[in-house]
C-alpha positions in Angstrom: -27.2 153.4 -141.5 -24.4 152.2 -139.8 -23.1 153.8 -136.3 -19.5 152.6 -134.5 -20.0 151.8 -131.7 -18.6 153.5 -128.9 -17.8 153.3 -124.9 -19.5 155.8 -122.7 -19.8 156.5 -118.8 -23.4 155.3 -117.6 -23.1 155.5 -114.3 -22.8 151.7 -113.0 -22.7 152.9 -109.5 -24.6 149.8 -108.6 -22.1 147.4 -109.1 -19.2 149.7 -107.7 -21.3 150.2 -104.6 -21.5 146.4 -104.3 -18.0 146.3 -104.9 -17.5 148.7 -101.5 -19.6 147.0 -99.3 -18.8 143.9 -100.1 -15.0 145.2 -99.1 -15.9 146.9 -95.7 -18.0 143.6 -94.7 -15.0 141.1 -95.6 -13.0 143.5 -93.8 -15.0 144.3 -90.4 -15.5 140.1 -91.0 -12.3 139.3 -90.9 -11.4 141.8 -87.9 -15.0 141.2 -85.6 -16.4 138.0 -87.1 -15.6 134.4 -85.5 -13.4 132.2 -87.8 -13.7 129.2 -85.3 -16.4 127.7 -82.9 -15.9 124.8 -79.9 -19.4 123.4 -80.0 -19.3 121.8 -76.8 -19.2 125.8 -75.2 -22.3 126.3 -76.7 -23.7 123.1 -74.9 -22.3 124.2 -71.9 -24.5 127.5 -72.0 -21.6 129.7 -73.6 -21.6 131.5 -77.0 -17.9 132.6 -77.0 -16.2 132.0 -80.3 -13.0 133.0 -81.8 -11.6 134.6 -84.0 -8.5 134.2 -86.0 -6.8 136.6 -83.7 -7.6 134.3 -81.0 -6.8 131.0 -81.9 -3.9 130.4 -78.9 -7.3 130.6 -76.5 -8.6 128.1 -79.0 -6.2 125.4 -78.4 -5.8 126.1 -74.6 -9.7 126.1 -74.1 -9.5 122.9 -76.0 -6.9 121.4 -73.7 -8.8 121.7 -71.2 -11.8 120.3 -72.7 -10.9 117.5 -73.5 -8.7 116.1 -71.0 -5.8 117.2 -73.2 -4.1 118.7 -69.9 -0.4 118.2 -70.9 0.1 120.6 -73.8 2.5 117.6 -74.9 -0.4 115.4 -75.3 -1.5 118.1 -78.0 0.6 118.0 -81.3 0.7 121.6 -81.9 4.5 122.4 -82.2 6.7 125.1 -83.2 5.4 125.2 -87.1 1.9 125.4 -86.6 2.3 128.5 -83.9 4.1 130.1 -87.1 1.5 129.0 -89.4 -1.0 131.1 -86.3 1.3 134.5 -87.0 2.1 134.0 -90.4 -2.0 134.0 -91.3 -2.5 136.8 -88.8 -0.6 138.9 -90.1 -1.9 138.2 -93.9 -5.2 138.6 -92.4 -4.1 142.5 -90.8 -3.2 143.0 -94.0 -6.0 142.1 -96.0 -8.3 144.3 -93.8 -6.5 147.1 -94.4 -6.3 146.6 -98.0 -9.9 146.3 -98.2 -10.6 149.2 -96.3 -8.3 151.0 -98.7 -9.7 149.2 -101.4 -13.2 150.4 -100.8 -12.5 154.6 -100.6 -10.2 154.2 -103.6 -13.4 152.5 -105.5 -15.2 155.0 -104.4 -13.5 157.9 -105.7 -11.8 156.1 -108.5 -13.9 153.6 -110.1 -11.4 151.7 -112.6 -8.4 152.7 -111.5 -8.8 151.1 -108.2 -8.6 147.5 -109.6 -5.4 146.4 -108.8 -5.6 147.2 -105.2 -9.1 145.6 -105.1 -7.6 142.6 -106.2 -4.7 142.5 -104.5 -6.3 142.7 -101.3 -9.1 140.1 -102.1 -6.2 137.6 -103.2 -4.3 138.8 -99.2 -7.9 137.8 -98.0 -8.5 134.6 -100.0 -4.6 133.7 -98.6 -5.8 134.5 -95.2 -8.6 132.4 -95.5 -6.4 129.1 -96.9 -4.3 129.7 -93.7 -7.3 130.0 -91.6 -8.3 126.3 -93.2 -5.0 124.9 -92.7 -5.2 126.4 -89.0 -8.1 124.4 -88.3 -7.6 121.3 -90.1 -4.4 120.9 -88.3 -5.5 122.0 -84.6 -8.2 119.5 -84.8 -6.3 117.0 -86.1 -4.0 117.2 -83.8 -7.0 117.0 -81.0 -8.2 113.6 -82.9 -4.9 112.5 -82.7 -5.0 112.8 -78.6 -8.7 111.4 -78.5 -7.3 108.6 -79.8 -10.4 109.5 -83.0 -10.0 108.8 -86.5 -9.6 111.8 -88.6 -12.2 111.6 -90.9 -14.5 114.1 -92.7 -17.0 114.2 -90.0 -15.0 114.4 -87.1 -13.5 117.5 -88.8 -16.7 119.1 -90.0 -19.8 118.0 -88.3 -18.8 116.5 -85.5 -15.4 118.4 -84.9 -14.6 119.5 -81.1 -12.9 122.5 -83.2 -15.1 123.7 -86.2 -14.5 126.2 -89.1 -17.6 128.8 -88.8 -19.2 129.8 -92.4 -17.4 133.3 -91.9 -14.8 132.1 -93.1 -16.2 130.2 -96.0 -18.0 133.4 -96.8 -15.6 134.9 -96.8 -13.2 132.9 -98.9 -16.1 133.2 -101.2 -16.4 137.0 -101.6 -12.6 137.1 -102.1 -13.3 134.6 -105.0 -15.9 136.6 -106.2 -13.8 140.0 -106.4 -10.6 138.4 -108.0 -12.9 137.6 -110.6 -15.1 140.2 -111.3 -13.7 143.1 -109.6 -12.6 144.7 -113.2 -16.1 144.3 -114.7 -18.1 145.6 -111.4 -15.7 148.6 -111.5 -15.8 149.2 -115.4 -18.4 152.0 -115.7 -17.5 152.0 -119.7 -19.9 150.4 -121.6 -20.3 149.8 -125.6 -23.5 150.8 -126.7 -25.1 150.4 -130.1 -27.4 153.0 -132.1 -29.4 149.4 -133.3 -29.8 146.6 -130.8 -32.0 143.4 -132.5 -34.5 142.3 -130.0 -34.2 139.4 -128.1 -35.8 137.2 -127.0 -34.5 136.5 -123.3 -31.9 139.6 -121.8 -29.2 138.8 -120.2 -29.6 139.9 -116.9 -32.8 137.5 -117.1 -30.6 134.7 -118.4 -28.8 135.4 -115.5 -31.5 135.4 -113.1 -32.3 132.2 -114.3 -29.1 130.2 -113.5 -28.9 131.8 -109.9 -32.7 131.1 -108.9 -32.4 127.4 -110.6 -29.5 126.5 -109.7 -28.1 128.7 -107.0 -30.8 128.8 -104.7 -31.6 124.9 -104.3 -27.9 124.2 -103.8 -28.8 126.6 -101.1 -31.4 125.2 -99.7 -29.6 121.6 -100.2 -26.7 122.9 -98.4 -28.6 123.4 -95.5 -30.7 120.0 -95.7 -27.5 118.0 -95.5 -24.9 120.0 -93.8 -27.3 122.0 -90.9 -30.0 118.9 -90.6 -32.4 121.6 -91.8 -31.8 123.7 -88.3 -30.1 126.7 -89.9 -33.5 127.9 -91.7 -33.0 131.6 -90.8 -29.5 131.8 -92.2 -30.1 129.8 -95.7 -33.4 131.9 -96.0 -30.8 135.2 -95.9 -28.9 133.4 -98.4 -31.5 132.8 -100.8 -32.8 136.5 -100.5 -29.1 137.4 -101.3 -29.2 135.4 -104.1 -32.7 137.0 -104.7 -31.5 140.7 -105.1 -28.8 140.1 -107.2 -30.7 139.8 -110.7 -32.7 142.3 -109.3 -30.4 144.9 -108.8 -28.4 144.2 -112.1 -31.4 145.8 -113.3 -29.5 148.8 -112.3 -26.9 148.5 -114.1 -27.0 150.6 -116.8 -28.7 153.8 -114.7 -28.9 155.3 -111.0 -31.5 153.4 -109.0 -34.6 155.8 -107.9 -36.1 155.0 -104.4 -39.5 154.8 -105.9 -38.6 151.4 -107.5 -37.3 149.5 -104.5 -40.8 151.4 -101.9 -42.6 149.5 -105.3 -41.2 146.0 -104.1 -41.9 147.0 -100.5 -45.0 148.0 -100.7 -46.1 144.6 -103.0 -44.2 142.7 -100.1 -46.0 144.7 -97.3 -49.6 143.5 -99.4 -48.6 140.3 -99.9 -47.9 139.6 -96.5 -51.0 141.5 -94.6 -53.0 139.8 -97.3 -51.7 136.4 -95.8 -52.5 138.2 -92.3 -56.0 139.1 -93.2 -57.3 135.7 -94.3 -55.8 133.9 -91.5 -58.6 131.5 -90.2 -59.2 130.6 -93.3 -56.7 127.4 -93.5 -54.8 127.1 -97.3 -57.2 129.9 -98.8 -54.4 133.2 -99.2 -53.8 135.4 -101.7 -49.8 135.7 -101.6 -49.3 133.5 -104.5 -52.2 135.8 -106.7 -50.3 138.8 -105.2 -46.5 137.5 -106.3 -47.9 136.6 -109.9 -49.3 140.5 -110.3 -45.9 141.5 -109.1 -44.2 139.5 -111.7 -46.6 140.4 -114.6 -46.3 144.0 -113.3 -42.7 144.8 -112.3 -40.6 141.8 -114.2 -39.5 138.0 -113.5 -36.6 139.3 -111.5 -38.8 141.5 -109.5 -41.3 138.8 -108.9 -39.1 136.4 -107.9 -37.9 139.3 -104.9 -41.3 139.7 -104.1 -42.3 136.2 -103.6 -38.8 135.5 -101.7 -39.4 138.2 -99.0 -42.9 137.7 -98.8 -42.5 134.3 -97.4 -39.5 135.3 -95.0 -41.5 138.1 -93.7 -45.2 136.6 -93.1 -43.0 133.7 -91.5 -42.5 136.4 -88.6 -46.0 136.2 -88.0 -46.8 132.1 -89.1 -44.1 131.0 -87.5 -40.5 130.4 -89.5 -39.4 126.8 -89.6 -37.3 124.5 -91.6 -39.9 125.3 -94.4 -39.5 128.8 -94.7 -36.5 128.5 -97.2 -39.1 126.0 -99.4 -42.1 128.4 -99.1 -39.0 131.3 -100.2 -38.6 129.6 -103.2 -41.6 128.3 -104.0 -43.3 132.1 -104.4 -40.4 133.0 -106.3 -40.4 130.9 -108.9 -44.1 131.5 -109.2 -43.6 135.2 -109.4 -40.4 135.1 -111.9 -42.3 131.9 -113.8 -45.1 134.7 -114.4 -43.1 137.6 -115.4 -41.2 136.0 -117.7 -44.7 134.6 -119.5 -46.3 137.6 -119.1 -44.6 141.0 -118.2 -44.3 142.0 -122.1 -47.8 141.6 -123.1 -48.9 143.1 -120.2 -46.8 146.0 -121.1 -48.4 145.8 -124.8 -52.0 145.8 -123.4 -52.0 142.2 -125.0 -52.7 140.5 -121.6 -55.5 138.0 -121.1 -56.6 136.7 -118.1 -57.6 133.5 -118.8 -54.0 132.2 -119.1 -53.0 133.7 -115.9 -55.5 132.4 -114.1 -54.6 128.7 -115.2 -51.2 129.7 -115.1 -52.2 130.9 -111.3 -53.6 127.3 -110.7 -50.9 124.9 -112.3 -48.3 127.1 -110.8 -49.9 126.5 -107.2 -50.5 123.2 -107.2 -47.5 121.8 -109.1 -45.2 124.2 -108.2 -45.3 125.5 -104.6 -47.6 122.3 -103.9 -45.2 119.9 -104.9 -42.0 121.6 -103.2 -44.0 122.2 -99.5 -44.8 118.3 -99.9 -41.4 117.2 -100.5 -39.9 119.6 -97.4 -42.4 117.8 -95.7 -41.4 114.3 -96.2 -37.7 115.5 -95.8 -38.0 117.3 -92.4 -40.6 115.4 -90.8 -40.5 111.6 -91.8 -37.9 109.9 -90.0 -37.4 106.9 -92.5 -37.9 108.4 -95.9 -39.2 105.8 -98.2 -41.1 105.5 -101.9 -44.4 104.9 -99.9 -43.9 107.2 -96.9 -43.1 109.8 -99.2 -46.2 108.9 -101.7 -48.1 109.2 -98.5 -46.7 112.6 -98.4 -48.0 113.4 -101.3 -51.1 112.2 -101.7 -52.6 114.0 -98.0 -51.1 117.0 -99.7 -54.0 116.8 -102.3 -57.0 118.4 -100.8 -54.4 121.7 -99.8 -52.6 122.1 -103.2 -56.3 122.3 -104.7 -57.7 124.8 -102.0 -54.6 126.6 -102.4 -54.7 126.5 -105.9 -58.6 127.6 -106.5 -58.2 130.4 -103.8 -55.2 131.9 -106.4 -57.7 131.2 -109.2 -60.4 133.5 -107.2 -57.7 136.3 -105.9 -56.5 136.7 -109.5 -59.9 137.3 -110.9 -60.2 140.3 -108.3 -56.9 141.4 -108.4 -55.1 141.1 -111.5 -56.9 144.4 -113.5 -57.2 146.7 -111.1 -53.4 146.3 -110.0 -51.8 145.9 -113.0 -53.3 149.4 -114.3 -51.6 150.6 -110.9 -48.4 148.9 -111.6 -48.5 149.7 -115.2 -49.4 153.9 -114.3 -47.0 154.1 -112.0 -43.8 152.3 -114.4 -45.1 154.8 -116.9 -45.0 157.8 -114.9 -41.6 157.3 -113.4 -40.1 155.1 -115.8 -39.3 152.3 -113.4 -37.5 149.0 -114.0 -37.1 148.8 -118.0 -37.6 145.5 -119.4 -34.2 143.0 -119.6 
């Protein structure tokens, strides 16, 4: 029998409501938010930074820094000071736009798309002016240092610095120039007949952001912050994290239930890690993440592991690892969802898999990835045999790691997965991709 397909409103308030905070944060960022830095004030005991509506005290303070006394010595004439307005007031204008943007998408939906737009494209100008602010202020400070002007000198090792506000938000104006038409399209074409298949794509998705996304993350920060910037790359990757997770909402109004679900596996996770504390390399978190995947979903799984090991951190301590451990769980925990999750749902589950799944996963997965932050944060001169050395005094841990998840799943797996699976029933949380 054959139906035409047709559009209908389901309610995609997920995405819109993305689409409004992510306006009101570019906004309050662009007004609040510091779109330049002088390192040297933060050596000096200072955290002042400024923003784009403060750049003159930029270049003065920098003056001064730097022996520049004679504003003549500084090549910042008549054009650039224009350039300074001519971005401010883009800037003013974006924010307001964006404000606009976000109560019109609110109460509109659809028909706010051309404003969204044309106030993420104001922003994105803003931000291109903002660039061109700094590259030429610093520049010019080079020039009076008598310092090449190279990519270092501008970036790492600049006396003025571009702060990732800015390239954050370049990047959300990107994102809404793009997508803001789909986010705000609540129209969808449904289908009386769907054939199955055999990966969604909101796990596809999922997929590309936590295998490709997050380790240019965690890359990003290994080159560009030395590895120091642990707390802000881990914030990234859990970002990253809830994206998939929330396009499970697409389609449907979000219940609280499902997300106290999460917490409450995350809340586990982490006091089991607590509890079994003098016991060195012998936790449950990784038996715990792989329930939460085979229970709630790969994209679920991979949230739980991510905020588990940002969380339990607090109490372990949070280091240049933390981002590693992040990613290391969730892989684990969307690895196992994706194996798993639909059998489980068909009562066709066995445990013998997941416990070797449980051990593989532990010791070549998360094993392997703690020993190479290892030999990247710690050894100074990273060679073939310093990093084989790495490796190999990793051995003993990856295998006490791995047979403690062995032993939690054996407990655990059963009796919380009939939990899991009572309570998805009974409130018809988080419908397979």
């Amino acid at each position: 029998m054959y139906t035409k397909p047709v559009k209908i409103a389901t309610g995609a308030d997920s995405w819109v409501m993305a689409l409004v905070w992510l306006c009101l944060l570019m906004a309050a960022n662009g007004v609040f938010a510091p779109w330049f830095s002088l390192p040297e004030l933060a050596y000096r005991g200072f955290t002042h930074q400024f923003t784009l509506w403060t750049v003159g005290e930029s270049a003065t303070l920098a003056q001064g820094l730097y022996g520049v006394v004679d504003p003549t010595q500084l090549d910042w004439d008549r054009m650039s000071w224009l350039l300074v307005q001519a971005t401010q007031v883009v800037a003013g204008l974006s924010c307001v736009g964006l404000v606009l943007s976000a109560g019109a998408a609110f109460r509109w939906k659809g028909k706010a798309t051309t404003l969204v737009r044309l106030a993420a494209g104001l922003s994105l100008v803003s931000v291109v002016g903002a660039v061109a602010i700094w590259f030429d202020l610093s520049g010019s400070l080079n020039a009076a240092m008598a310092q090449s002007n190279t990519f270092w000198n501008l970036t790492m090792f600049g006396h003025i610095q571009l702060t990732g506000f800015a390239c954050g938000q370049g990047v959300a104006a990107g994102v809404l120039l793009v997508g803001a038409g789909r986010m705000l399209d609540t129209q969808r074409v449904v289908h009386a007949e769907t054939a199955p298949k055999a990966l969604g794509r909101r796990t596809r998705v999922a997929a590309g952001i936590i295998l490709v996304v997050v380790p240019l993350l965690i890359a990003f920060g290994i080159v560009f912050f030395q590895g120091r910037s642990y707390y802000f790359i881990s914030l990234c990757v859990i970002g990253a994290a809830m994206l998939p997770f929330f396009a499970a909402f697409e389609d449907r109004k979000p219940q609280a239930r499902e997300l106290v679900l999460i917490a409450a596996l995350v809340v586990i996770a982490t006091a089991g890690r607590g509890i079994f504390f003098m016991l060195p390399h012998f936790k449950p978190v990784t038996a715990l993440v792989i329930v939460a995947g085979i229970g709630l979903g790969a994209e679920a799984g991979f949230l739980t592991g991510a905020l588990t090991g940002f969380i339990s951190n607090f109490f372990f301590g949070q280091g240049p690892w933390t981002p590693w451990q992040m990613f290391a769980f969730g892989i684990i925990g969307f690895l196992a969802g994706l194996l798993f999750e639909k059998r489980a749902r068909k009562g066709e589950l066995f445990l013998v898999p997941v416990v070797i799944f449980g051990f593989v996963a532990t010791v070549g997965i998360y094993g392997l990835l703690l020993d190479t932050s290892t030999a990247l944060s710690l050894l100074e001169s990273l060679t073939w045999d310093s990093a084989l050395a790495c490796y190999v005094a990793g051995v003993p841990v990856n295998i006490t790691h791995g047979v403690s998840t062995v032993l939690f799943l054996l407990v655990v797996t059963r009796p919380m997965l009939r939990k899991i699976c009572r309570i998805r029933k009974k409130y018809g949380l988080l419908p397979g991709a």
